[in-house]
FIVEXRO-31735 format. One record per residue (C-alpha): x, y, z. Coordinates in nm, 3 decimals. Layout:
BEGIN
<roba c1="X" c2="Y" c3="Z"/>
...
! end
This chain:
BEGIN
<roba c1="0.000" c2="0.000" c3="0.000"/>
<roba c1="0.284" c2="0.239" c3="0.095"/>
<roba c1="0.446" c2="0.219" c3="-0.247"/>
<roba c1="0.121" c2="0.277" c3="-0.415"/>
<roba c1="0.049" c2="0.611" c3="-0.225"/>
<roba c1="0.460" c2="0.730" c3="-0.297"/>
<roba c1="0.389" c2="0.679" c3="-0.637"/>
<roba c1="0.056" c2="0.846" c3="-0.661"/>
<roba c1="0.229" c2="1.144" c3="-0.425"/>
<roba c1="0.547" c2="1.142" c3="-0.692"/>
<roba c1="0.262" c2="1.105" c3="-1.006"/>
<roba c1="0.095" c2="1.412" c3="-0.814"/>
<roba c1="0.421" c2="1.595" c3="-0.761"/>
<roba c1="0.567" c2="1.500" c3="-1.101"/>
<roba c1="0.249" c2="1.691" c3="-1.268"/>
<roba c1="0.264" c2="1.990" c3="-1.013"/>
<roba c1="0.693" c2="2.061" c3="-1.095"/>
<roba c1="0.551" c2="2.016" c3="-1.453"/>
<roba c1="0.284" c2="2.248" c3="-1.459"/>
<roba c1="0.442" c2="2.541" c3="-1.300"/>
<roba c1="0.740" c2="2.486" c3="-1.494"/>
<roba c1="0.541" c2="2.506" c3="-1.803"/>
<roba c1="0.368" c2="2.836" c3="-1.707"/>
<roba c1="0.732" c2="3.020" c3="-1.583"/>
<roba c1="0.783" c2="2.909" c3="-1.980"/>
<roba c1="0.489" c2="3.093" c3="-2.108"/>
<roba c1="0.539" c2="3.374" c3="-1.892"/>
<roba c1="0.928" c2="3.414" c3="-1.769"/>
<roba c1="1.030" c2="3.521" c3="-2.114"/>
<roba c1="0.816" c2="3.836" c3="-2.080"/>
<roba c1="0.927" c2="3.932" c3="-1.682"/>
<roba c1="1.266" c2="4.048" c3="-1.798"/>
<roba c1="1.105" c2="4.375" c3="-2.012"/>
<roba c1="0.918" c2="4.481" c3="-1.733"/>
<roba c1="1.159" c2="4.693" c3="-1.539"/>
<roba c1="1.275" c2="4.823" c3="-1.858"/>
<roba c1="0.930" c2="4.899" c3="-1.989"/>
<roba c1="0.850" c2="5.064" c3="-1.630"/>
<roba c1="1.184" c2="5.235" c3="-1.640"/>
<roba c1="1.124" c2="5.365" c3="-2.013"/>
<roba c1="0.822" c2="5.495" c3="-1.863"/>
<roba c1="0.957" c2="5.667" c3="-1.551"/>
<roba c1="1.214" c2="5.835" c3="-1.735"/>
<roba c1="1.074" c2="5.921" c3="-2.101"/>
<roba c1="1.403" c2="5.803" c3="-2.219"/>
<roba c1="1.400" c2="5.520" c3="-2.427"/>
<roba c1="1.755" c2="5.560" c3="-2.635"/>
<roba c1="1.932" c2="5.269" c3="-2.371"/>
<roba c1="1.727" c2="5.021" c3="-2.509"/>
<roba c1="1.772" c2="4.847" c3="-2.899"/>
<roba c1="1.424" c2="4.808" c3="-3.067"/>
<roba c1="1.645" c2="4.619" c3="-3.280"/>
<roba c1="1.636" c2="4.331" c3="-2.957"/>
<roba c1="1.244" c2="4.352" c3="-3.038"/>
<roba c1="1.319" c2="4.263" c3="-3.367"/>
<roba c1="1.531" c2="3.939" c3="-3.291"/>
<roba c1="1.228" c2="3.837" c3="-3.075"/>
<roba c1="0.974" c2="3.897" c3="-3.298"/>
<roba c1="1.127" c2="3.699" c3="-3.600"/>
<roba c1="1.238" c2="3.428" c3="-3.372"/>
<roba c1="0.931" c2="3.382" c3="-3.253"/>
<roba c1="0.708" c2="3.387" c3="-3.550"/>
<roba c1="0.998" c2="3.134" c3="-3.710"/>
<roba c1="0.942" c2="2.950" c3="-3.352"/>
<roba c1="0.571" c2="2.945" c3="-3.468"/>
<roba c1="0.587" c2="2.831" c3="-3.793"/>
<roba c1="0.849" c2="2.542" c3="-3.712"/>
<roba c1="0.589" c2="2.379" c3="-3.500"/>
<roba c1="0.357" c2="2.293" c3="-3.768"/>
<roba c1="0.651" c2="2.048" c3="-3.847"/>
<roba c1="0.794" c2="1.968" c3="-3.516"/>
<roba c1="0.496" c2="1.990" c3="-3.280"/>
<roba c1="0.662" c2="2.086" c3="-3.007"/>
<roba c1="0.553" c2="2.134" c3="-2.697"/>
<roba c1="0.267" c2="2.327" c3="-2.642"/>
<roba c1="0.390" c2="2.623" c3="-2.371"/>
<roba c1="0.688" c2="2.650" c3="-2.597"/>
<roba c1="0.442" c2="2.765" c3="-2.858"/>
<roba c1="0.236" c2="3.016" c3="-2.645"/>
<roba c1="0.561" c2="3.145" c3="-2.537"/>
<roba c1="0.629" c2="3.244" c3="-2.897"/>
<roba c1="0.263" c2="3.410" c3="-2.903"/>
<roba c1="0.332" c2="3.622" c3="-2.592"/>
<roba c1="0.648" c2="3.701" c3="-2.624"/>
<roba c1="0.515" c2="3.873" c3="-2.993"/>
<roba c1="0.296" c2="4.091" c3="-2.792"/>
<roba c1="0.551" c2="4.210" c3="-2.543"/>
<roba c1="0.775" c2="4.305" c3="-2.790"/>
<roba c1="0.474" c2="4.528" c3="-2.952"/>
<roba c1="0.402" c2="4.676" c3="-2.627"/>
<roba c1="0.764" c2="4.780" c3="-2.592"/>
<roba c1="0.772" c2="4.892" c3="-2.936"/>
<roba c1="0.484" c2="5.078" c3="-2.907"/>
<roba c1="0.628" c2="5.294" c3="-2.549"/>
<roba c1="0.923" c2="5.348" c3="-2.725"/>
<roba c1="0.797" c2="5.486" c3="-3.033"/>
<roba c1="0.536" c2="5.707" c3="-2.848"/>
<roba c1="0.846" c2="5.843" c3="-2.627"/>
<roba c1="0.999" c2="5.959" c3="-2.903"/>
<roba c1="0.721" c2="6.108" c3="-3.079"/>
<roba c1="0.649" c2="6.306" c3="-2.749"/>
<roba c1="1.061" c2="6.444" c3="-2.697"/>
<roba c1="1.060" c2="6.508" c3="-3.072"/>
<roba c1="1.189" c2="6.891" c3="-2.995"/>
<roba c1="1.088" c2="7.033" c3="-3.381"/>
<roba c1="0.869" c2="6.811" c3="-3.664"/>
<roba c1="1.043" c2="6.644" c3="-3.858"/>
<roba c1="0.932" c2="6.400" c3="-4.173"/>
<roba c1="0.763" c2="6.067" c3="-4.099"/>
<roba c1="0.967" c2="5.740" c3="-4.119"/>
<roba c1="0.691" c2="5.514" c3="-4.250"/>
<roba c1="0.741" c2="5.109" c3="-4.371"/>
<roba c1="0.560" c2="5.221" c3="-4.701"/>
<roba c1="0.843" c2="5.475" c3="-4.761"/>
<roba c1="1.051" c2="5.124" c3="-4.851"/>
<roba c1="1.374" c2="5.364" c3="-4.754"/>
<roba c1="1.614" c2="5.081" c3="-4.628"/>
<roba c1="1.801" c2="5.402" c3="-4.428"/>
<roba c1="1.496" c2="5.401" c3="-4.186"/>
<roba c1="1.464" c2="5.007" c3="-4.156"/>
<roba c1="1.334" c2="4.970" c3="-3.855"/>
<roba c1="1.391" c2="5.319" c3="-3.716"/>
<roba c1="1.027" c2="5.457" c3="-3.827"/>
<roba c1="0.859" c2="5.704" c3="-3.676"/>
<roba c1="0.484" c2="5.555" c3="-3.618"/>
<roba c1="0.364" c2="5.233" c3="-3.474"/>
<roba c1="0.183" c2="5.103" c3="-3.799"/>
<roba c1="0.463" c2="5.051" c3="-3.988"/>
<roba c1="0.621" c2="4.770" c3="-3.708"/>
<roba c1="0.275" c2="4.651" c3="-3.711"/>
<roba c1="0.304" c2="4.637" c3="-4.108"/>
<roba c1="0.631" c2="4.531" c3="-4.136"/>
<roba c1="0.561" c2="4.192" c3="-3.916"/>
<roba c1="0.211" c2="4.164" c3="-4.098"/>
<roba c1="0.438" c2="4.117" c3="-4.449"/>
<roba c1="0.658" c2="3.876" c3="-4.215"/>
<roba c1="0.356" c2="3.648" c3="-4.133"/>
<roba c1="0.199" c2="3.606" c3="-4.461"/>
<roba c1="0.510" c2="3.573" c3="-4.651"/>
<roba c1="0.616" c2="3.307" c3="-4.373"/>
<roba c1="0.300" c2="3.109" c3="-4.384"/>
<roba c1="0.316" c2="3.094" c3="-4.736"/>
<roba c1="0.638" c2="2.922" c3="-4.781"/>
<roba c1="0.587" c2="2.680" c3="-4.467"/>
<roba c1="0.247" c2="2.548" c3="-4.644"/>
<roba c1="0.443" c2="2.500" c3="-4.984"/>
<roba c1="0.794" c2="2.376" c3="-4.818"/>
<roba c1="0.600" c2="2.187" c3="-4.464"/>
<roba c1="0.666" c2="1.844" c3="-4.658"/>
<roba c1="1.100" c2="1.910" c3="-4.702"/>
<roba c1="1.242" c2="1.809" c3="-4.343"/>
<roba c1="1.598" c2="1.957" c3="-4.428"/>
<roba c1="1.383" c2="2.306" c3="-4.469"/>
<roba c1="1.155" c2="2.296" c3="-4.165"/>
<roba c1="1.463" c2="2.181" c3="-3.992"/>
<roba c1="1.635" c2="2.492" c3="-4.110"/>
<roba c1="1.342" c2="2.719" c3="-3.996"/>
<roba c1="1.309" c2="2.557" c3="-3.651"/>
<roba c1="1.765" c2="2.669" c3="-3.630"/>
<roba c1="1.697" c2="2.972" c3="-3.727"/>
<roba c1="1.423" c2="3.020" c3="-3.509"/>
<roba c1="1.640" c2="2.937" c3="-3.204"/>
<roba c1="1.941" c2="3.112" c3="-3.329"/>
<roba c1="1.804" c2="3.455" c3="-3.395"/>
<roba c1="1.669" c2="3.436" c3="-3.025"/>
<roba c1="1.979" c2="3.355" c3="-2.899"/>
<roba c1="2.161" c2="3.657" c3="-3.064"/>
<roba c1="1.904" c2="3.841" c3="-2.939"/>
<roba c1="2.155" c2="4.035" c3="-2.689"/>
<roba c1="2.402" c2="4.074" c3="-2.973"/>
<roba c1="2.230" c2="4.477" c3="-3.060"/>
<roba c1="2.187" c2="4.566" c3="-2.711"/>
<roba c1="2.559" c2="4.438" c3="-2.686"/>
<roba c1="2.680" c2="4.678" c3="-2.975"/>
<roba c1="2.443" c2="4.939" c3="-2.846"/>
<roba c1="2.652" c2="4.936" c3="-2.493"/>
<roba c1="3.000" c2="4.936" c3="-2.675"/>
<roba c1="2.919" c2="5.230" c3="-2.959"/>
<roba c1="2.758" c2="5.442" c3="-2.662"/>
<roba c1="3.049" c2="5.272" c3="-2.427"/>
<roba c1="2.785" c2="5.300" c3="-2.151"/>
<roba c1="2.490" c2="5.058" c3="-2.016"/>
<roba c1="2.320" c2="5.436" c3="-1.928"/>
<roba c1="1.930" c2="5.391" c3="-1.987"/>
<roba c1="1.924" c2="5.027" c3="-2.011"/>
<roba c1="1.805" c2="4.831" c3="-1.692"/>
<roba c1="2.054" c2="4.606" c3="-1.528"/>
<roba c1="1.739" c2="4.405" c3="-1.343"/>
<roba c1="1.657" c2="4.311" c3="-1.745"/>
<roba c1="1.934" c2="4.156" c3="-1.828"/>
<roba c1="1.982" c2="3.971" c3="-1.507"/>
<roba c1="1.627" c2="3.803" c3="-1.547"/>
<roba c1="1.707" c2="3.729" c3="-1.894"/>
<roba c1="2.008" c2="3.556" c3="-1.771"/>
<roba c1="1.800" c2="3.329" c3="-1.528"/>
<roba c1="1.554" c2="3.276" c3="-1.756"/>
<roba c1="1.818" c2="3.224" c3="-2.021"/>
<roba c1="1.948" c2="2.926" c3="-1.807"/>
<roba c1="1.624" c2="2.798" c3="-1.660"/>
<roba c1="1.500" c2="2.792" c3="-2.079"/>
<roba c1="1.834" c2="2.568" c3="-2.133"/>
<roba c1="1.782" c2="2.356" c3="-1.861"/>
<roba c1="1.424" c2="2.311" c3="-1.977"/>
<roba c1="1.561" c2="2.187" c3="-2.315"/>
<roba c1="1.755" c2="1.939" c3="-2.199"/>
<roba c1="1.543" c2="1.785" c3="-1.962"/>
<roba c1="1.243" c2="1.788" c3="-2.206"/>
<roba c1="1.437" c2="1.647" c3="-2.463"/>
<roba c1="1.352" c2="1.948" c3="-2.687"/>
<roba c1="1.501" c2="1.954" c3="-3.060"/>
<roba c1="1.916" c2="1.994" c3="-3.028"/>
<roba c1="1.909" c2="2.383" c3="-3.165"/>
<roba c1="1.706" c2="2.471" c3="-2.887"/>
<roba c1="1.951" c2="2.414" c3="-2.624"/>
<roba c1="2.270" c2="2.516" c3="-2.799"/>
<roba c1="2.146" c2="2.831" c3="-2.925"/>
<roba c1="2.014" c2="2.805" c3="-2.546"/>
<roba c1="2.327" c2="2.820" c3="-2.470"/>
<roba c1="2.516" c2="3.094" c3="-2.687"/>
<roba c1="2.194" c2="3.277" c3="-2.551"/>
<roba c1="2.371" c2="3.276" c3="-2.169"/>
<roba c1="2.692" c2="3.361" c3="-2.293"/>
<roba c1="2.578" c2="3.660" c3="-2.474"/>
<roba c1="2.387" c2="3.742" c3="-2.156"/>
<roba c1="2.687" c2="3.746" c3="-1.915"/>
<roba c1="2.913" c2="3.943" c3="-2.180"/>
<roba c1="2.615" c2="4.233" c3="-2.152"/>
<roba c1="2.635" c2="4.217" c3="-1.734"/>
<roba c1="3.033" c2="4.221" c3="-1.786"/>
<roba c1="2.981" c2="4.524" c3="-1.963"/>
<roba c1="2.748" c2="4.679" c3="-1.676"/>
<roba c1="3.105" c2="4.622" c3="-1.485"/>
<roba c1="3.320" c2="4.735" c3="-1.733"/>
<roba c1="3.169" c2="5.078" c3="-1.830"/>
<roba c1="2.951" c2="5.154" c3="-1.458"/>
<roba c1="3.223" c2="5.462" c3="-1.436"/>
<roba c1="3.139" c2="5.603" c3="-1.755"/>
<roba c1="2.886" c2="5.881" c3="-1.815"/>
<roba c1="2.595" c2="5.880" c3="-2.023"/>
<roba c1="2.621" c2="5.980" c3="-2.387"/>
<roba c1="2.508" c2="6.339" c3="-2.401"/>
<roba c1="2.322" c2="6.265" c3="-2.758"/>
<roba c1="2.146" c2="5.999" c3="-2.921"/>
<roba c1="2.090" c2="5.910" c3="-3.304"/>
<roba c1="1.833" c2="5.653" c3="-3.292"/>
<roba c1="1.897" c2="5.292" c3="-3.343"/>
! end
């Protein structure tokens, strides 16, 4: 009797550990922008942070999305993807405003529809992220429903997916050496992504999830701790005084 109720209590505990670590992977990804989005906020200053990180994300992710109609991964790995897409709008979407509202004279709109590859993902209204991603998903669907059937394709998507995310520190990385100051960008952020970072790898290789997700997984922690070493590295140097986007 006693070794039928441990292994109902370890079934029982086995599905608990399971469940919640499932739903820190739907929702840990997002915790890390929260100080920065609150700190963006507080400060109407938004030039310490790389949109260009919200642009890793969001193609990662919608890759992430398209390789599970091949894979079928697991489930909170998907609605992580879905999420995480939102987030990165929301930030988008303070950042933009921000510097719409500190815009000291008028100058000409930076608009998608412009097609002026100078402005790539520097434009000056919301919409045109929104657009941008909308030519992303349609273009991406496309090709998965023609190419779902070629494995060596899918697999590619599904690398890519991983990889992108994983070089996801790489602008906010450059951003910190060309300004050779972390000034504006929140230190909290890039610790949590560096525990999430290595509670996502962990995850991987526990759940047996496909190989590139827990190497890139891994470049993805790496990357992390270079951006804290730089915290270290330039916490004596001042602010930049000026700011040219992107």
């Amino acid at each position: 009797m006693d070794w039928i109720i441990n292994d109902e209590l370890g079934l029982t505990v086995g599905h608990v550990v399971g469940y919640v670590s499932a739903s820190f992977m739907v929702v840990g990804g997002v915790l890390p922008y929260v100080p920065q989005y609150k700190q963006i906020k507080k400060t109407q200053d938004p030039e310490g942070f790389s949109l260009h990180v919200c642009l890793a994300l969001l193609i990662a992710n919608t890759l992430r999305i398209l390789f599970w109609f091949s894979s079928r991964f697991e489930i909170p790995l998907l609605v992580q993807s879905v999420v995480m897409n939102l987030t990165m709008f929301l930030m988008i979407h303070l950042c933009v405003t921000v510097r719409r509202n500190n815009a000291i004279m008028r100058t000409r709109e930076r608009v998608f529809s412009d097609f002026d590859s100078r402005y790539f993902w520097n434009w000056t209204d919301f919409q045109s992220y929104l657009d941008f991603m909308l030519v992303v998903w349609v273009v991406g669907a496309a090709v998965t429903y023609l190419m779902l059937s070629v494995t060596w394709f899918m697999e590619t998507v599904g690398f890519l997916a991983v990889f992108t995310e994983a070089m996801l520190g790489a602008p906010q990385f450059l951003r910190n050496y060309k300004n050779k100051s972390t000034h504006g960008m929140s230190i909290c952020m890039v610790i949590m992504w560096t525990a999430g970072d290595m509670f996502k790898t962990g995850y991987f290789i526990l759940r047996n999830a496909p190989t590139q997700f827990w190497i890139c997984g891994t470049l993805q922690v790496s990357l992390d701790l270079a951006i804290l070493l730089q915290v270290y590295i330039y916490r004596k140097n001042p602010p930049r005084s000026t700011h040219r986007g992107d």
